[in-house]
N, CA and C atoms as an extended XYZ file, in Angstrom:
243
Properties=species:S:1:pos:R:3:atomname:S:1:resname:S:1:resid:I:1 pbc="F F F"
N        28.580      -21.805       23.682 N   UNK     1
C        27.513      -21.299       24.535 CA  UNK     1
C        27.360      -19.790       24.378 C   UNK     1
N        28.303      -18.950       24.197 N   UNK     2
C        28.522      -17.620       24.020 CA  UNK     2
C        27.405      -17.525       22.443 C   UNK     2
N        28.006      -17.814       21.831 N   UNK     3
C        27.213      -17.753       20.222 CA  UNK     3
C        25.919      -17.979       21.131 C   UNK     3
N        25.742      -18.549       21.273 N   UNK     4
C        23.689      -18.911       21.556 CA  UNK     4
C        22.892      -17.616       22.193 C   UNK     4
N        23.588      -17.354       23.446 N   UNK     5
C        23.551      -15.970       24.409 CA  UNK     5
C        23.701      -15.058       23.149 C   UNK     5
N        24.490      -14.772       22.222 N   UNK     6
C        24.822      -13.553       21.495 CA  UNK     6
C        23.249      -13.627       20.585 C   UNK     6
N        23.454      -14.382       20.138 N   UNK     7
C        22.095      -15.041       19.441 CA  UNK     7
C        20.775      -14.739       19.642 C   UNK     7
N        20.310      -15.099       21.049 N   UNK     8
C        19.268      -14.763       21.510 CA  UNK     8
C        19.359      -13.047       21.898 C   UNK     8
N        20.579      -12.595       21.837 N   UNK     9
C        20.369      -11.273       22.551 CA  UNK     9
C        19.632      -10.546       21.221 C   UNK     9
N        20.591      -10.797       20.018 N   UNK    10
C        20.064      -10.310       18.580 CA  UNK    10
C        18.946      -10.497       18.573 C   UNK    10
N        18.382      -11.864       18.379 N   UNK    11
C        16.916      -11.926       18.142 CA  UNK    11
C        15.589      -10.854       18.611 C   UNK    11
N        16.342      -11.261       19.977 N   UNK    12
C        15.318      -10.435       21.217 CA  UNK    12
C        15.130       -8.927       20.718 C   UNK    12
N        16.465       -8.147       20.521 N   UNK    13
C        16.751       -6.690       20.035 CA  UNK    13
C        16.231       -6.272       19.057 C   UNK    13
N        16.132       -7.468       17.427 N   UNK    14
C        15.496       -7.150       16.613 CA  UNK    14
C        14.206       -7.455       16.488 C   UNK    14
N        13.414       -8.187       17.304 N   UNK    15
C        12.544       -8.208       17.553 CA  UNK    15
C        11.347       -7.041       18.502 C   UNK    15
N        12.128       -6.658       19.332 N   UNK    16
C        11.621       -5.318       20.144 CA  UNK    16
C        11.871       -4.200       18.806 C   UNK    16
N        12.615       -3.837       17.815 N   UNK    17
C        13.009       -3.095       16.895 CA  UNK    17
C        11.779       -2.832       16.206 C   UNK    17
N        11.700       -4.391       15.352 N   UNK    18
C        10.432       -4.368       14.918 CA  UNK    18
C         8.704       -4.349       15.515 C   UNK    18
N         9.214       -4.699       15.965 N   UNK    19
C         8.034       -4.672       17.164 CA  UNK    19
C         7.302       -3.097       17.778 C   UNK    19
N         8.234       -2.380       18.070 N   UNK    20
C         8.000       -1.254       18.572 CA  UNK    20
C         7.720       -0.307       17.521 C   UNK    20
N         8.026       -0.352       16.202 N   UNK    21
C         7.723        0.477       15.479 CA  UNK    21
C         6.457        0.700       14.781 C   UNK    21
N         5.722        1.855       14.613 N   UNK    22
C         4.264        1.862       14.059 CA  UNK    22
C         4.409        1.554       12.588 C   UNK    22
N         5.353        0.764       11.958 N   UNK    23
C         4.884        0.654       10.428 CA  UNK    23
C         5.027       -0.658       10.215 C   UNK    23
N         4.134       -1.150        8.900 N   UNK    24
C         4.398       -2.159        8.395 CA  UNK    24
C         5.102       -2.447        7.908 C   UNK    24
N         6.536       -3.590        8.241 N   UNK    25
C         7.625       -3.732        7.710 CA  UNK    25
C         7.204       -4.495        5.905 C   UNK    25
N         6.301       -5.310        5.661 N   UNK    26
C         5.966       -5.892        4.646 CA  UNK    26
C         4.412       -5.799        4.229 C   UNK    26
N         4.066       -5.128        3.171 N   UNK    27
C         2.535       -5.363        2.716 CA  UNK    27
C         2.473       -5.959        1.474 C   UNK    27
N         1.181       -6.951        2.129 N   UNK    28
C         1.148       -7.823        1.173 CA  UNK    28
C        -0.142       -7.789        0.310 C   UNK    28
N        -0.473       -6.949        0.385 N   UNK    29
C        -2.344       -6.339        0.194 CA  UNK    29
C        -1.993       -5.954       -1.532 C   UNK    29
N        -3.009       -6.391       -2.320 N   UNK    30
C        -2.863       -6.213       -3.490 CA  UNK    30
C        -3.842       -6.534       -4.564 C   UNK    30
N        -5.155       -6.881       -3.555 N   UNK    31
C        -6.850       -6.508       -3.919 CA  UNK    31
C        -6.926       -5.511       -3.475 C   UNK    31
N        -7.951       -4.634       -4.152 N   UNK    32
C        -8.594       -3.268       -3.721 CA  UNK    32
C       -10.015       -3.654       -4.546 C   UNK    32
N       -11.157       -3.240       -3.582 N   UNK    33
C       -12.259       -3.440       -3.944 CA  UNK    33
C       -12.773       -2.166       -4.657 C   UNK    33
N       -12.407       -1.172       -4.042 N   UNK    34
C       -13.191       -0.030       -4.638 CA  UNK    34
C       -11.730        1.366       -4.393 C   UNK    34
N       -12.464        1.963       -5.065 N   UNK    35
C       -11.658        3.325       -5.756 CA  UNK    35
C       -12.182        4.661       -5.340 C   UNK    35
N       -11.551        6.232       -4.939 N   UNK    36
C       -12.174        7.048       -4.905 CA  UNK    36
C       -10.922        7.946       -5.977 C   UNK    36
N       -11.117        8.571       -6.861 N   UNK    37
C       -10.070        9.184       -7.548 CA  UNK    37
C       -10.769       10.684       -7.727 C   UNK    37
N        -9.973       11.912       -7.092 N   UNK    38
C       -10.298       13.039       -7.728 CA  UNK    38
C        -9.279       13.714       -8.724 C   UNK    38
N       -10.380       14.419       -9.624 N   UNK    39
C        -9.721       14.543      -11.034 CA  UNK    39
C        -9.337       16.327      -10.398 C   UNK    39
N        -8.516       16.948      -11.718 N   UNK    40
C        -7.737       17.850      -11.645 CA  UNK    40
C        -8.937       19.252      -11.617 C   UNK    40
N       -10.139       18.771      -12.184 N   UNK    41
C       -11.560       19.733      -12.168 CA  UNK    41
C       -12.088       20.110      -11.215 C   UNK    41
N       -11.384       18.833      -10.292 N   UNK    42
C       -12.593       18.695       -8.988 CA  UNK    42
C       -13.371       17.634       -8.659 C   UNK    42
N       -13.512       17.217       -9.837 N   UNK    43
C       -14.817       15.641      -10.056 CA  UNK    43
C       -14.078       14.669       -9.060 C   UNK    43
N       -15.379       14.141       -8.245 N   UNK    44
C       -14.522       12.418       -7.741 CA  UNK    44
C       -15.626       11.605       -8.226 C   UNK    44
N       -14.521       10.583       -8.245 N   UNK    45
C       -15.484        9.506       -8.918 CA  UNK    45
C       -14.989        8.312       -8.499 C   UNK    45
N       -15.763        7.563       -8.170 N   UNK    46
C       -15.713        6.457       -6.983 CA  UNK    46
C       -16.675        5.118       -7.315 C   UNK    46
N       -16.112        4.080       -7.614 N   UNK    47
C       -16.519        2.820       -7.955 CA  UNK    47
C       -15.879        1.878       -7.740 C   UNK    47
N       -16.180        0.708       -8.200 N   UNK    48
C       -15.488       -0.642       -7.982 CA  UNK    48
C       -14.333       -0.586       -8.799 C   UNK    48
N       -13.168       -1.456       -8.612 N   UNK    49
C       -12.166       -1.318       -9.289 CA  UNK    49
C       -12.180       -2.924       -9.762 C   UNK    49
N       -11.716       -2.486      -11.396 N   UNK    50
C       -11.470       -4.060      -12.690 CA  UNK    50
C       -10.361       -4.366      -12.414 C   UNK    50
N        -9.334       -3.434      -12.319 N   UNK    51
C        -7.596       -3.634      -12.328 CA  UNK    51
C        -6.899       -2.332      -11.795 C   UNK    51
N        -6.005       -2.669      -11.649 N   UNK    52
C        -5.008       -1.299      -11.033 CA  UNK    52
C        -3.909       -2.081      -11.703 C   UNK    52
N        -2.762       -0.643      -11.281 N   UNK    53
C        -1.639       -0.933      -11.880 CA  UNK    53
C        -0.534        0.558      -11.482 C   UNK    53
N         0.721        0.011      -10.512 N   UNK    54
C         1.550        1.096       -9.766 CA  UNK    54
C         2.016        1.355      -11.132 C   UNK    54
N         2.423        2.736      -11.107 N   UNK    55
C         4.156        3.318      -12.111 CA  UNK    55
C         4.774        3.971      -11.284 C   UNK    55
N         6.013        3.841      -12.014 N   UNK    56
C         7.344        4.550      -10.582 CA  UNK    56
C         6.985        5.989      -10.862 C   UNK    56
N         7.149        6.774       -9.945 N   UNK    57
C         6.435        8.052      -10.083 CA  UNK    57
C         5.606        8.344       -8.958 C   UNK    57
N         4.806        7.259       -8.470 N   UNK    58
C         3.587        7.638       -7.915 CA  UNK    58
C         2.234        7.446       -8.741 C   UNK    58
N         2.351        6.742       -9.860 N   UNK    59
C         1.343        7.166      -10.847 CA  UNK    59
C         0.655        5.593      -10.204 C   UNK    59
N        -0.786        5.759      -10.717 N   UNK    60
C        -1.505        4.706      -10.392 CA  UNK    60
C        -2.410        4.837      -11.872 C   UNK    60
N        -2.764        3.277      -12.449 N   UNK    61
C        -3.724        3.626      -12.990 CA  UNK    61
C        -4.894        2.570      -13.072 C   UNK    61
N        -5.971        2.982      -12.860 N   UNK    62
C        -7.329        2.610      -12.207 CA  UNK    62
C        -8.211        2.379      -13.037 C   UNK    62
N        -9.063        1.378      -13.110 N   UNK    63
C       -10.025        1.017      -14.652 CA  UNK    63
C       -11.398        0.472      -13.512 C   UNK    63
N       -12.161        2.055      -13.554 N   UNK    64
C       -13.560        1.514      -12.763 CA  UNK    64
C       -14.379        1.836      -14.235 C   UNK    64
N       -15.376        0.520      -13.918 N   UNK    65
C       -16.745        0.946      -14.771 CA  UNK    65
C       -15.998        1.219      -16.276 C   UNK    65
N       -14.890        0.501      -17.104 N   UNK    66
C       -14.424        0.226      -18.210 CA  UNK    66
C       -13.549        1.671      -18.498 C   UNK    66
N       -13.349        2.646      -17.742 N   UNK    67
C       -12.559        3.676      -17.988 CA  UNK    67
C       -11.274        3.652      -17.326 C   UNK    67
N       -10.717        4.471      -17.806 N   UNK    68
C        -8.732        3.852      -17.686 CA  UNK    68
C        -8.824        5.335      -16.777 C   UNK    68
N        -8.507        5.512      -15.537 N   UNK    69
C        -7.762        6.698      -14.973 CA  UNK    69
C        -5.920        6.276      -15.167 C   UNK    69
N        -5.345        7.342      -15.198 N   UNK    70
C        -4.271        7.774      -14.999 CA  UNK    70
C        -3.963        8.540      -13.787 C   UNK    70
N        -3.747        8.554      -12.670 N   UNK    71
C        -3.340        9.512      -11.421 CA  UNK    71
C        -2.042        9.112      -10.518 C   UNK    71
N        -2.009       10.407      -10.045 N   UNK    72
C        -0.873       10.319       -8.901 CA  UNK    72
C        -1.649        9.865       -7.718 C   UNK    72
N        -1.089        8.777       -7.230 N   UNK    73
C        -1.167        8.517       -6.109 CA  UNK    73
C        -2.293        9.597       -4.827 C   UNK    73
N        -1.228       10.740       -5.277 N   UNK    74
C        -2.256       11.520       -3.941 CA  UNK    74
C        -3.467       11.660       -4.267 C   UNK    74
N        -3.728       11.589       -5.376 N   UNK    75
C        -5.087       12.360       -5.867 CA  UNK    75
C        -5.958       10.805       -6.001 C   UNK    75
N        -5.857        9.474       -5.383 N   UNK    76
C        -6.210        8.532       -4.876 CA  UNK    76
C        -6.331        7.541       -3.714 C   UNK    76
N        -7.131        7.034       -3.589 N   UNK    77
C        -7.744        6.296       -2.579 CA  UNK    77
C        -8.225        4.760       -3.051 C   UNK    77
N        -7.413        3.874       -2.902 N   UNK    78
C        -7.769        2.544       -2.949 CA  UNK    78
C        -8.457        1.473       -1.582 C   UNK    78
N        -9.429        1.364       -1.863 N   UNK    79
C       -10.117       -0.003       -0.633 CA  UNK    79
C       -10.148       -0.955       -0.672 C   UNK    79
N        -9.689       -1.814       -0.078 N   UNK    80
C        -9.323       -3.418       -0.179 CA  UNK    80
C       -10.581       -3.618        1.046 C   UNK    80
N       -10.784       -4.627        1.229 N   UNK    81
C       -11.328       -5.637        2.360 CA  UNK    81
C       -12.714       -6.326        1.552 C   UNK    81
């Protein structure tokens, strides 16, 4: 009976844990409809996205309208929905 009580206390605890915190413990998002990427000139350029693709780094690389970007992360903006 003890185990069950201990049990539920865990649950409950890690549940308020997760619960209370503002982040997403798991994302599962991995369409992006459209793209805003600014380049190192200044240019943004913003279209539908063919494919993406993470690199460790931060690097992203983005193929709107048949052109291959290469970028860091910050210097992008991906839209899903």
């Amino acid at each position: 009976m003890k185990k069950w009580i201990y049990l539920i206390i865990v649950t409950a605890l890690v549940c308020m844990f997760f619960g209370g915190c503002n982040k997403q413990i798991l994302d599962l998002t991995y369409t992006f409809n459209k793209a805003i990427i600014q380049l190192p000139n200044g240019e943004v350029i913003e279209g539908k996205v063919q494919s993406w693709k993470y690199y460790e780094g931060d690097q992203l690389q983005i193929v709107i309208d048949g052109t291959t970007y290469l970028v860091h992360s910050s210097d992008a903006v991906l839209i899903g929905g």
